[in-house]
C-alpha positions, 0 to 999 in steps of 0.5 A: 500500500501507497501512503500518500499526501493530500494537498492541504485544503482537503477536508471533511467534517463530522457531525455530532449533536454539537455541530459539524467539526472540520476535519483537515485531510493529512493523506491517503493510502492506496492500492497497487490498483491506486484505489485510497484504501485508507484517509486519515487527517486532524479534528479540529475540536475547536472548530465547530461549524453550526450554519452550512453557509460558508460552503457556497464560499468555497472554490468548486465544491464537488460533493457534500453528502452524509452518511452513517459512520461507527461514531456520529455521522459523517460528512466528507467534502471533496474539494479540488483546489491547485494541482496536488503534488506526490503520487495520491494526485492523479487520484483526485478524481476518486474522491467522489466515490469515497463519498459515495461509499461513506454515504451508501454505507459501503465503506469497511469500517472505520479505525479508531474511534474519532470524539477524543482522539486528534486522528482519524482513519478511514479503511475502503476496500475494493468491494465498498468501491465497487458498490459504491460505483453502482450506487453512485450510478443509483444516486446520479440517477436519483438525484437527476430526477430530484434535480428534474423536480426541482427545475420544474417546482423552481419553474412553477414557482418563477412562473408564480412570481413574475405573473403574481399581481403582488411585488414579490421582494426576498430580503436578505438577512442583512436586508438588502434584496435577493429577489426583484420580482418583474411586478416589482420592476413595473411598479416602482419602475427600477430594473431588477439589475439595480435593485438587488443587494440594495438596502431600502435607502438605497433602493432610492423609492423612499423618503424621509418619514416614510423610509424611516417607518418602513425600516421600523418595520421591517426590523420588527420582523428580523427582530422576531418581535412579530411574526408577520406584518402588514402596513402601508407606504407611499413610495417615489418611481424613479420618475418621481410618481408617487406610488402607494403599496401596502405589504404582506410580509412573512419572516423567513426561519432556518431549522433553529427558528432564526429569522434569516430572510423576509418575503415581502408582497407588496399591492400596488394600491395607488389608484385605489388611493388616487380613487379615494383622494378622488372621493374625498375631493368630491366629497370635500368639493360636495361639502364646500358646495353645500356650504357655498348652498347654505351661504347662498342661502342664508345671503338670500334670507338676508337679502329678503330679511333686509327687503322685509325690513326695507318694506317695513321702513316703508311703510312707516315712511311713508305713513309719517308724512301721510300722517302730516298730510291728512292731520293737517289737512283735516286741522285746515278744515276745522279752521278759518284763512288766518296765520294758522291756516298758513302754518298748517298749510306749509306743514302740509306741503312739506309732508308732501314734498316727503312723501313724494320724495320717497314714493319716487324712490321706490318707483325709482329703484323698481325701475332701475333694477327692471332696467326701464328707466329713461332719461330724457333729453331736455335743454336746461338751464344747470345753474337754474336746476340747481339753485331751484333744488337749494331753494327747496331746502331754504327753509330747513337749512334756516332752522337748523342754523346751516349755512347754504349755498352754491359756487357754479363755475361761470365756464360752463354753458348756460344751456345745456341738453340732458334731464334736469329731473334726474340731476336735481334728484341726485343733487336733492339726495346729497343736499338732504342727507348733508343737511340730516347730518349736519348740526352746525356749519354749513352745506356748500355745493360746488358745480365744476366743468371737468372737460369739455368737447365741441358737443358735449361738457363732463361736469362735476358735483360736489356737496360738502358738509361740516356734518358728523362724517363717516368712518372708513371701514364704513364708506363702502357701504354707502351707494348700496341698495337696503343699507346704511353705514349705521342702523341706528341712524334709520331710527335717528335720521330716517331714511330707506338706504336707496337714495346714493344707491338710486344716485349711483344707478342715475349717474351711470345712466349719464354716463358718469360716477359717484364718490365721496371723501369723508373724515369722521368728526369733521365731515364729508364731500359726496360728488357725482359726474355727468355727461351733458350735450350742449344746447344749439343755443347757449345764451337765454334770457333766463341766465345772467347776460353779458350785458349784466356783467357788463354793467357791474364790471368795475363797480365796488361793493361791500359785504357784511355777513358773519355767514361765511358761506354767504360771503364767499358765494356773493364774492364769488358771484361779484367776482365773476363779473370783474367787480371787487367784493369787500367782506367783513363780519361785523356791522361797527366794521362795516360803519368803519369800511364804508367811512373809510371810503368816503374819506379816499374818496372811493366809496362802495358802490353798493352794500349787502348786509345780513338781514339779522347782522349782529342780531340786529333787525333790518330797522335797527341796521338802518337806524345805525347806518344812517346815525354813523354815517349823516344820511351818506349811505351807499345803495343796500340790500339786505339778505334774509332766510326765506320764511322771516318777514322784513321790518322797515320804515317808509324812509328807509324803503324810499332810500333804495333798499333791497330784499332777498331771499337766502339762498341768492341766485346769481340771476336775482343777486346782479339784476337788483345789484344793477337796479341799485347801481342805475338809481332805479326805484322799487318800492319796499315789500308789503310788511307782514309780521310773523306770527306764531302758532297760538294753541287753543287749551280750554280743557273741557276733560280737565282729569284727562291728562294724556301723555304723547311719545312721539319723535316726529315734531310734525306728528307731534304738532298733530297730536297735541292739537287734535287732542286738545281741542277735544280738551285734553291735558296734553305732555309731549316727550320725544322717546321712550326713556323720557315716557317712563320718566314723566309716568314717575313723576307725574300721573297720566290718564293714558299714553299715546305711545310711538314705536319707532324713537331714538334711545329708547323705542315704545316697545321697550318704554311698554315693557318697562312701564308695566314691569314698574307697575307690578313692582310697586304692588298697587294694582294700577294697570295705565291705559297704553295705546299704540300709536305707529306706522308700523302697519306690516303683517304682525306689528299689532301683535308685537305692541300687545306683546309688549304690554299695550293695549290698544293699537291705532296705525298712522295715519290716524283719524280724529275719529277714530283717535277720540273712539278708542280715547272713549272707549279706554279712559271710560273702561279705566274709570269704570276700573278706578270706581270699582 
């Protein structure tokens, strides 16, 4: 026998219960055919090999089989590595067939026993060699019918993988990917070329948050933490796509129970994701509808809220002057033509002159809003239209203290083409409002030419007021339909909302704008712009002629006014026909002025005087004029308010004074300034001495004492009347607040009571009055009667709700006022008795 020497990376390994030991092979002994019949070689007891892994690691594995031995189990592994040296070399290739023989149990026995001892000896005949080759035979068969198997069931399983409608992932314990599935390709758009051995980091399809879950996750699983997990993630395609995928994932064990591996299924969820967003979107944009619905709707409750409050103001609007109209009217009957009668005549007029003003309001909006309304085209005189509208309100302006007046700009055509109706509706807006909130100052209107063409002129409007302003988050209300920039201000100062809104609609109708500029505390500047045609024919008769101007050019006039106002607007007025105006303020200037020229010698040609200036009368101006000055007084004309009457004697009316009336027209200012400057005579105007409004009181209820809440001074003047002369005791009080305060200290047999006042309204002053009542524990019960134009569907409930009793609706009868007087005061007395 041969003893040979193995090269020295041959080896084989035993396996006991501890693990596999490796074995490193020393030699081999052979026959004289060269067949080993003996191998021994070195145990490394030190070297305990648990995990078969390393085997794919070595070069050219050729066999590694197991097979039953006297000691434990055998494992042989013929490796072929470099060229051996020595005569057991060429031999090399019947290693194989050891293997076969230890396996199929051929082989002798085995020498020596191997747990303890460093060496190990294997025998082999030739009889084990040649059952072995035989078995070897067997076993090539057998195992290409296993390997058969396996490349089918490893088809099948191929062919599972890269069909299945699920990315299929195999991590490795180290997590990196060892299996891509074409799924996997297609979903996340990464070839399976770059994806395997990557880590998901580096796999590059998560970010942020997400890869930081999705690692969580999975090292639950390596951990063993739990045995199969499901969750969800979102993912970037190498285009950047968002992907969304929920994974089924399953730990993989070896025979130990260790997690080595992770099969991951990965469902591409993203268009059910995509069809949920979707959803949501709809569902989001059915709930923004919805609620877009509900705004709409509640904007349309509102809208019909504020028409049935708009309907509402209406009506007491418009029954308040109606109320006027018929009170005073019926008063008119009951009395003969005297200073009375004029009163109640101009009473009756102004309630008119309401009533119609709102009535074309409403008809006004209603036709706008249907688009049918028309201007006309009418040739006018602007300068006429507009101080005709201020002579409207002279008389309001001269109670009220308020300066008024007009500056017109002498470049703009005196005839003009448009619809003068129209303009000095929005003119008669502006200057009623101004004056509404205006208490003391002045309201001036400024008429300006803007441009002008060969046909046509751009005029510009303003209204200015030293009134109570308007806050800046405020003005964009204004110009709107149904609003005003503060509601208590309906109750204080009346008023519908349409009037601006109406001025804005008529003054786009010519072709222009509105605006205002305000500040709150000082006052506010409201304007409109016009386009108007010209006239063929400019000059007329009606306007301040050339020839006027003409006559006035050069001459010196003095003006004596505290107003302001007025100066300015006569200044103004002299001014534009080359004439020089001198103001002062006071009547010892004026003494002074007019002196002072005498003695240069350029006396004044004429002198225009405040009728009421130092709040002296036009006599007593007179009197000091020509006591300070011997009789050399110049040409005078005195400027009253309309409605005060002048007070002169026969001297004075001979020497060549002249009246008139606040606000001056230009027209009547230079044609009575001319008279005075050519000497020419007009007799003094009819004195007519004011006379004040005398009440009738003779009681004949003197025990009926009747108190009257009521804020409309018209409304008031009516009632007091009526009531007393039937005879009754009549208080007057302007608001609520003030009702209960005359009930504490004085004792009313019955209260006529409005409901729409300022600071304290008549529901409320009801309400507080009856809860007095029952505090004080007496038992009285006074008599209150609803007195209102509120007359919409369910107001008369709501008076009786509040605690009235009765209900009377503006305008109301004498009638029956003095019925239900009758009927309550009767019922009250019949109480009293009782």
């Amino acid at each position: 026998m041969v003893i040979g020497r193995t090269p020295p990376n041959w080896g084989f390994c035993l396996r006991h219960e501890s693990g596999l030991r490796r074995v490193t092979l020393l030699g081999c002994a052979e026959n004289e055919s060269g067949i080993p019949t003996q191998v021994w070689g070195d145990v490394h007891e030190d070297q305990v090999i648990e995990d078969l892994g390393w085997a794919p690691r070595l070069r050219k594995p050729l066999l590694a089989l197991c097979g039953a031995g006297v000691v434990g189990l055998l494992l042989l592994m013929a490796l072929a590595g470099g060229e051996g040296k020595g005569r057991g070399s060429e031999s090399l290739d019947f290693w194989p067939i050891i293997g076969i023989a230890l396996v199929s149990g051929c082989a002798g026995y085995l020498l020596g026993i191997p747990s303890k001892r460093s060496t190990l000896n294997l025998k082999i005949s030739e009889e084990n060699i040649r059952q072995a080759n035989l078995a070897l035979e067997e076993e090539i068969s057998h195992r290409e019918k296993v390997n058969e198997q396996l490349r089918h069931a490893n088809q099948v399983l191929t062919s599972h993988v890269e069909n299945s409608p699920l990315a299929v992932v195999h991590w490795d314990s180290d997590m990196r990917v060892k299996l891509w599935s074409s799924r996997a390709e297609k979903i996340f758009g990464l070839s399976a070329g770059k994806a395997l051995g990557k880590t998901p980091e580096e796999l590059g399809i998560l970010d942020g948050r997400e890869l930081e879950f999705f690692e969580s996750r999975m090292n639950r699983l390596y951990r063993d933490t739990e045995p199969r997990g499901t969750f969800f993630s979102k993912h970037l395609t190498s285009e950047g796509t968002e992907v969304s995928c929920r994974w089924y994932n399953s730990a993989l064990r070896d025979e130990e129970g260790k997690v080595y591996s992770i099969l991951s299924l990965g469902l591409d969820e993203t268009q059910r994701h995509q069809a949920q967003r979707r959803l949501l979107e709809y569902a989001q944009e059915i709930e923004e509808t919805n609620t877009a619905l509900d705004v709409a709707l509640e904007e349309a409750n509102c809208a019909t809220q504020a028409k049935s409050e708009f309907l509402a103001s209406m009506s007491h609007e418009i029954r308040t002057p109606m109320n006027g109209i018929i009170g005073m009217a019926g008063l008119l009957l009951e009395t003969e033509l005297t200073p009375e009668q004029r009163d109640f005549a101009r009473t009756i007029t102004s309630c008119g002159e309401g009533l119609l003003t709102i009535i074309n309001d409403i008809l006004d909006f209603s036709k706008i809003e249907a688009g049918r309304l028309d201007l006309e085209a009418i040739e006018f005189d602007l300068r006429e239209t507009v101080e005709d509208t201020l002579d409207l309100l002279a008389k309001q302006s001269y109670e009220n203290n308020i300066g008024l007046g007009c500056l017109i700009d002498p470049a703009i055509p005196g005839r003009l083409v448009g619809d003068f109706t129209r303009i000095r509706q929005i003119l008669l807006n502006y200057l009623n409002n101004a004056l509404k909130f205006t208490a003391n100052g002045h309201v001036k209107v400024r008429v300006q030419l803007e441009s002008e063409t060969e046909d046509s002129v751009r005029i510009r409007t303003e209204v200015e007021d030293t009134g109570i302003g308007i806050p800046e988050d405020k003005i964009g209300l204004l110009f709107q339909s149904f609003s005003q920039v503060d509601a208590s201000t309906t109750r204080k100062y009346g008023g519908t909302g349409l009037g601006l809104a109406i001025c804005k609609d008529l003054a786009g109708l010519m072709d222009g704008a509105v605006g205002v500029e305000s500040v709150e505390g000082e006052g506010s500047v409201f304007w409109f712009t016009m386009k108007l045609a010209k006239a063929q024919v400019e000059d007329s008769p009606e306007s301040p002629t050339v020839d006027e101007n003409r006559l006035l050019e050069g001459k010196r006039v003095l003006l004596g006014f505290a107003d302001n106002l007025l100066s300015e607007v006569l200044g103004h007025q002299i001014q534009n026909a080359n004439s020089d105006a001198r103001e002062v303020s006071d009547l010892e200037t004026v003494l002074s002025e007019i002196s002072k020229s005498i003695e240069e010698r350029a006396p004044y040609d004429a002198v225009v005087l405040d009728s009421r200036l130092d709040g002296l009368r036009p006599a007593s101006i007179l009197h000091a004029l020509y006591d300070g000055l011997n009789s050399e007084v110049p040409p005078l004309i005195f400027v009253a308010p309309r409605g005060v009457e002048f007070e002169v004697g026969q001297k004075e009316s001979s020497n060549g004074v002249r009246f008139l009336r606040k606000p001056i027209r230009e027209k009547d200012f230079k044609e009575t300034l001319g008279l005075l400057l050519n000497k020419q005579s007009e007799t003094a105007p009819p004195r007519e001495d004011p006379t004040e409004f005398s009440a009738r009181a003779s009681s004949l209820h003197p025990n009926h004492r009747i108190l009257v809440a009521e804020d409309n001074p018209v409304n008031q003047k009516i009632a007091s009347r009526i009531l007393e002369k039937r005879g009754y005791l009549v208080e007057l009080v302007s608001n609520g607040e003030e009702a209960v305060q005359a009930l504490e200290a004085m004792r009313y047999d019955l209260v006529l009571m409005d409901c729409q006042m300022p600071i304290m309204d008549g529901y409320e002053a009801t309400q507080t009055i009856r809860l007095k009542e029952m505090e004080s524990g007496t038992g009285n019960h006074i008599p209150i009667l609803a007195m209102t134009a509120n007359a919409m569907k369910g107001d008369r409930e709501k008076c009786l709700a509040a605690g009235m009793d009765g209900y009377l609706s503006k305008p109301v009868k004498p009638e029956q006022l003095y019925a239900a007087l009758n009927d309550y005061l009767a019922a009250n007395s019949v109480k009293a008795t009782a």
